[in-house]
N, C-alpha and C positions, 0 to 999 in steps of 0.2 A: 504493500500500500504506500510507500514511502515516496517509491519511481513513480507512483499515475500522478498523471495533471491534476491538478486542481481545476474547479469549472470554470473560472476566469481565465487562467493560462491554456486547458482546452481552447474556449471559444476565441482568443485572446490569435490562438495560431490557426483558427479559421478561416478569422475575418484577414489574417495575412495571405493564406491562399486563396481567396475572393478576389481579394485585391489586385491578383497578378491576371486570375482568370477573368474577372470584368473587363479589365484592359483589353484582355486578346479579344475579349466578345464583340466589342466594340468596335474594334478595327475588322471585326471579318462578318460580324451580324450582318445580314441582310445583301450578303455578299456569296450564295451559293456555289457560282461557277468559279471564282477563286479558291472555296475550299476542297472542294475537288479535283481542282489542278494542283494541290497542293499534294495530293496525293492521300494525304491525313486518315487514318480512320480512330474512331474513338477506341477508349478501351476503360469500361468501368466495371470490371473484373478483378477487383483488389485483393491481393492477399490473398483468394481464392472464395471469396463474397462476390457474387454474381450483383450486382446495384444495378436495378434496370428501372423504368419509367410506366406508369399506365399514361395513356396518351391523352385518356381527358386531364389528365394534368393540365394540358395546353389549351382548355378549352374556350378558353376567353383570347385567345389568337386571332387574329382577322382570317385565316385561311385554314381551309380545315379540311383541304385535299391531301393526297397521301403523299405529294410532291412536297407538300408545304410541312406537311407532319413532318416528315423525315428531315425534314432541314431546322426543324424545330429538334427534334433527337439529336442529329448532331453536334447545334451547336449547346445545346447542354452535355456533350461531351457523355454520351451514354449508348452503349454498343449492345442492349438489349430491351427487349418492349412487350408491358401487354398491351396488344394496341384495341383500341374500339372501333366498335363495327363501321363508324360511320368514313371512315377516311376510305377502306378499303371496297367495300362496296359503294360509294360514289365512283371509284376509279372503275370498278365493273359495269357502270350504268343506272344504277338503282335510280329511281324517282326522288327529287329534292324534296327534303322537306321544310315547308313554310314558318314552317315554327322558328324563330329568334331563341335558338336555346339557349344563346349567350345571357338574354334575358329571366328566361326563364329557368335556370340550373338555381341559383339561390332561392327560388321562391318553391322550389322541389322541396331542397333541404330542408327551408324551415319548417315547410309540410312533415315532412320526413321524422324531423326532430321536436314536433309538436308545439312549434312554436307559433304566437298570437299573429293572423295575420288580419291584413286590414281587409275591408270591403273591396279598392280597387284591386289588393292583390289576388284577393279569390276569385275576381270577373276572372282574371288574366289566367288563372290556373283553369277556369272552368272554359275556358275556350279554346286554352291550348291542349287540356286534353281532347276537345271536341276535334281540335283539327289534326292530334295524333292519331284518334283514333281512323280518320280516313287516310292519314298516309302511312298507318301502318297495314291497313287491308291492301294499300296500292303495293307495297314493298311483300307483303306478302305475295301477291300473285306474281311478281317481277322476280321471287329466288325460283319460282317451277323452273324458269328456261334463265337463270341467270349462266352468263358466257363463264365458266367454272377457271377457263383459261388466265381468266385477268388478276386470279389471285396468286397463279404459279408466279406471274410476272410481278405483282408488287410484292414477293418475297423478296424474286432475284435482281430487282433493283433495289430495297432495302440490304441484302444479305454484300451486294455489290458496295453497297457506302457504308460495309463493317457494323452493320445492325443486325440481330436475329430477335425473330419473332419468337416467343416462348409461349405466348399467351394471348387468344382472343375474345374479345365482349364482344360480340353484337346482340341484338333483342332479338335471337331466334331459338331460345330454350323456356322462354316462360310457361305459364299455365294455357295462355290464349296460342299459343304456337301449334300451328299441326307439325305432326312425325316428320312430314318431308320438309318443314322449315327446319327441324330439328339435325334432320337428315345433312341437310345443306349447308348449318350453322359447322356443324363437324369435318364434312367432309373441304367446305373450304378453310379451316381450320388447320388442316393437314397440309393443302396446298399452299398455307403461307411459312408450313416449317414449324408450328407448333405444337408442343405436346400436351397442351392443357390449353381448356375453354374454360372460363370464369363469367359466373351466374350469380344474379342475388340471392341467398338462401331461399328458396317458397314458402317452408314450414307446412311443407305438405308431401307427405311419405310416399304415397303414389309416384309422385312426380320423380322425386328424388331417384325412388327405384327406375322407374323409367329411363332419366334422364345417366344415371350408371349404367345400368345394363350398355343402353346402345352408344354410347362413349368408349368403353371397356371393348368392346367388340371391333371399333375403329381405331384400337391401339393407345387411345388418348384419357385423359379424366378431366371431370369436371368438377373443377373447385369451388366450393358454394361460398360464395360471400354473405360478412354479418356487420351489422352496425351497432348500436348498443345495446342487440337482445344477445350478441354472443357472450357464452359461459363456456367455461370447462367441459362443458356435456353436449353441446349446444348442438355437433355434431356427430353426435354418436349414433342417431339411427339410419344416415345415411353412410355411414364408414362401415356400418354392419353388412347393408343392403348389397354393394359392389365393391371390386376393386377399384372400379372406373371412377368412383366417389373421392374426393378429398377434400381439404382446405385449403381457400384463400382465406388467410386469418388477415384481421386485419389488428394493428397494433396499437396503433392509437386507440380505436373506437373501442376498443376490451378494458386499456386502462379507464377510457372515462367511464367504462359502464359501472366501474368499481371491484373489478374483478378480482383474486388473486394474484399474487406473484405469476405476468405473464412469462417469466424466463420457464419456470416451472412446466406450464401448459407445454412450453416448443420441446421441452426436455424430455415430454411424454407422448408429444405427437408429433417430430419431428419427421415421423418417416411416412406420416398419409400429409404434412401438407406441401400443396404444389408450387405455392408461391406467397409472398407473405407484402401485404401494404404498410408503407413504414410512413406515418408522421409524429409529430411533438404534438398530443392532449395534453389538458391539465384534469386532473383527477375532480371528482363531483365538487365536494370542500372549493375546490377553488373555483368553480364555474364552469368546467368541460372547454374551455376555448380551443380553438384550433390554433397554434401560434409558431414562430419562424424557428426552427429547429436550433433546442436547447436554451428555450423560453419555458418550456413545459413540463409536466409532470413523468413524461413515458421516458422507461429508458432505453432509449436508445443505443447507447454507447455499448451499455451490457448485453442491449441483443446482436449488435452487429460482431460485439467481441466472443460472444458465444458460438455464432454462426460459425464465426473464421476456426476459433478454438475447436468445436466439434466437427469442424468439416463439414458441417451441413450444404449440400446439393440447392435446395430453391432456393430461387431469387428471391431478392429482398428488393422491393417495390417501390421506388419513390411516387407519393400520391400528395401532391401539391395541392390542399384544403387552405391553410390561412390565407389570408389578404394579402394580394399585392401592395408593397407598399407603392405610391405614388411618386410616377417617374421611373418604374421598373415593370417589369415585363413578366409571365410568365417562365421564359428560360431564364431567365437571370436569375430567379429564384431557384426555381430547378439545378440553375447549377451550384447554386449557394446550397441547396442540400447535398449534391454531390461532394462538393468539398469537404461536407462534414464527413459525410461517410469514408473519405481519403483519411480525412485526419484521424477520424475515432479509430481505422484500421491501419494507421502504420505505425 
């Protein structure tokens, strides 16, 4: 205990490699054909901690094609992705959807997190689910004949600018989903290089089973996502049900739920989870905020030095939830989390 940092000289040699990494940002952001002539490819493979990115991270980006995604990966300097459905299936054709989700992502949450919302905000929720629900009927009849081929290729141009896919979201595993959306969600899954599909838990056994079975059978599993209903147990009946079942745990939302020691939980179920969401919660006592990594109550430090220590296999997830600050960008954040991850693992 003598040799660890203390949190102020941690954070202290952070904000030092911020420092050097903003600069480079800066002169190469928004500058794509340069950083491919440069030849560059990321590598956020520390120590042997896979540090990868879920793609809505960047969801408040002006561009939200798989061209623009990827160059958002980049320059946050991260050479693996669970990526969401929407960048990749736009590149296949899918029907645009009208919805302003930039707009409408916070007003999910607070839903989500049961927080007070006003009158105008509930019009806006009650119209944009109206007008999800008809482009998810259009998006559904568009995966029967989607071109299957367009997702070989946004591997192998990802996989070409030193990126792999591990991990896919799109809305094709829910309750309203038919078998062949299901079918489709997987199989182009496969074709973008990934070994795991990540879905919101349902808390519905049927499905679960369902959704294992025919996962397991295409080689691949599906990691159930939780927010503040996950426990210790939370999922045991789908780990029972398949192999094809596991965990995307998520780390933050466990400590705020008030869970136990979550180093504990990874120590006993490291080997069913597929991938794992890392941000800084502060615990219930303090108000649950979502806040800039190593403001918060989750540790962090301990579980990326566990990962490395025990050798553990899945990705550890950067999931970009607190506020931009103003005058900064989603990768500038992003990459301000990576640094940490640099720092808490050398």
């Amino acid at each position: 205990m003598k040799n660890q940092p203390t949190r102020r000289q941690f954070l202290g040699t952070t904000a030092a490699l911020l420092s050097t990494a903003v600069v480079g940002s800066q002169k190469l952001f928004g500058a794509p054909a340069l950083i491919r002539s440069l030849g560059d490819k990321p590598n956020s493979l520390i120590d042997g901690v896979q540090i990868g990115v879920i793609t809505y991270s960047f969801r408040d980006m002006p561009d939200q094609s798989a061209e623009a995604t990827l160059q958002y990966v980049l320059d946050s300097g991260i050479s693996a992705i669970e990526l969401m459905g929407g960048p990749a299936e736009s590149f296949a054709g899918a029907p645009k959807n009208s919805v302003n989700m930039q707009a409408i992502f916070p007003l999910m949450r607070k839903r989500r997190e049961k927080q007070e919302l006003t009158e105008d905000e509930k019009k806006q929720l009650a119209d944009a689910d109206a007008q999800m629900k008809a482009y998810r009927e259009s998006v559904a009849k568009w995966r029967l004949s989607a071109p299957m081929d367009k997702f070989e290729q946004v591997r192998k141009m990802y996989n070409q600018a030193g990126v792999k896919i591990y991990g896919f979201k799109p809305d094709t595993f829910g309750m309203q989903n038919s078998d062949a959306e299901i079918e489709y969600g997987l199989k182009a899954a496969k074709l973008l290089g990934a070994n795991q599909v990540t879905v919101e838990h349902p808390s519905n056994d049927a499905q679960t089973l369902k959704l294992g079975t025919m996962a397991h059978k295409q080689g691949l599993r599906i990691g159930y996502h939780g927010h503040e209903q996950q426990t210790p147990t939370f999922w045991d009946t789908a780990l029972a049900q398949s192999p094809g079942n596991a965990i995307n745990f998520d780390l933050g939302h466990y400590v705020a739920a008030g869970n136990p020691d979550p180093l504990v939980f990874l120590k006993q179920k490291h080997d069913r989870i597929s991938s794992m969401h890392i941000k800084d919660r502060q615990t219930a006592d303090h108000g649950k905020g979502n806040l800039p990594w190593g403001q918060g109550d989750t540790p962090l430090l301990a579980v990326l030095k566990l990962m490395r220590d025990q050798k553990y296999n899945f990705p550890a997830t950067v999931e970009l939830e607190y506020k931009v600050p103003e005058g900064s960008n989603a990768v500038a954040e992003v990459k301000k989390c990576v640094a940490f991850c640099r720092n808490a693992l050398s």
